[in-house]
N, C-alpha and C positions, 0 to 999 in steps of 0.2 A: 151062288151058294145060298141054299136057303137060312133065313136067318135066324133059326135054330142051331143051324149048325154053326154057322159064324159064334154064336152066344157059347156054345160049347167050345169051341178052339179056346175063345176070350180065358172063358174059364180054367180048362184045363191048363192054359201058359201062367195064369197066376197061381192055379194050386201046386203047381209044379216049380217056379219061384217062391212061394212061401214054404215050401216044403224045403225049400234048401235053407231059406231063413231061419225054420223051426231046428232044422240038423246044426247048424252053426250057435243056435243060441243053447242045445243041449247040449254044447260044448261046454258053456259054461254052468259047473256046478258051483255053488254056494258054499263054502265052506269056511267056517269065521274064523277056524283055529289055523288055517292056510295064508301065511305072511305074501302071498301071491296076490290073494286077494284084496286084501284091503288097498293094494295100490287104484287109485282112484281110475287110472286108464282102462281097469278092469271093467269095472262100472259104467263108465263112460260109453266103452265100446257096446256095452251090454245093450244099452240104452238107445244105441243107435240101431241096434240089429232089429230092438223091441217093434221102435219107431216106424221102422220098415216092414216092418210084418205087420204091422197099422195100416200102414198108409194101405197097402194090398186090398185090403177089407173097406176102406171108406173111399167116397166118392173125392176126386180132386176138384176140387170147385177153383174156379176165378173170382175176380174181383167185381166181375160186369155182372148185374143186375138182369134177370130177365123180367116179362111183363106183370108179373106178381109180385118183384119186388124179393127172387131167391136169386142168390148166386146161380151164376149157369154154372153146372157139370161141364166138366173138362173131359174127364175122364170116368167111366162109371170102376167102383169100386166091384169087389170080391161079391160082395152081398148083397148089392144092387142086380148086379148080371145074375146071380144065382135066384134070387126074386123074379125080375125078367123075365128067364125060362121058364119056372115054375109057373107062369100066369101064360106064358104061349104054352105050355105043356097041357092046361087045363083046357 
């Protein structure tokens, strides 16, 4: 598989998970005069769904050091892969 293509599967599998992220967190509306919300689990959960539509977009790095002294990538993130192609596409 050429690695064009590969970079695209990459992508499309995360836009396609953050997109169910983005549906789950328009679930939740804001609304202060709503005694639903102010229970803190509200928020909480908000915040993890947030978190995870993050993490989609940034690179997961490790703890191990590469030869410059950067964290290796683990895993490249939403905007890393999306750069990627765009510089094979050029």
């Amino acid at each position: 598989m050429p690695k064009s293509k590969k970079l695209q599967q990459q992508i499309e599998n995360k836009l396609e998970t953050l997109q169910k992220l983005i549906e789950e967190i328009g679930n939740h509306s804001i609304n202060s005069d709503d005694p639903e919300q102010r229970d803190s689990d509200y928020y909480y959960d908000l915040e993890a769904q947030l978190t995870k539509a993050l993490e989609l977009l940034r690179d997961k790095k490790g703890k191990e050091l590469d030869d410059f002294g950067e964290p290796i990538v683990l895993e490249e993130g939403l905007c890393s892969l999306v750069d990627e192609y765009h510089s094979e596409e050029e």
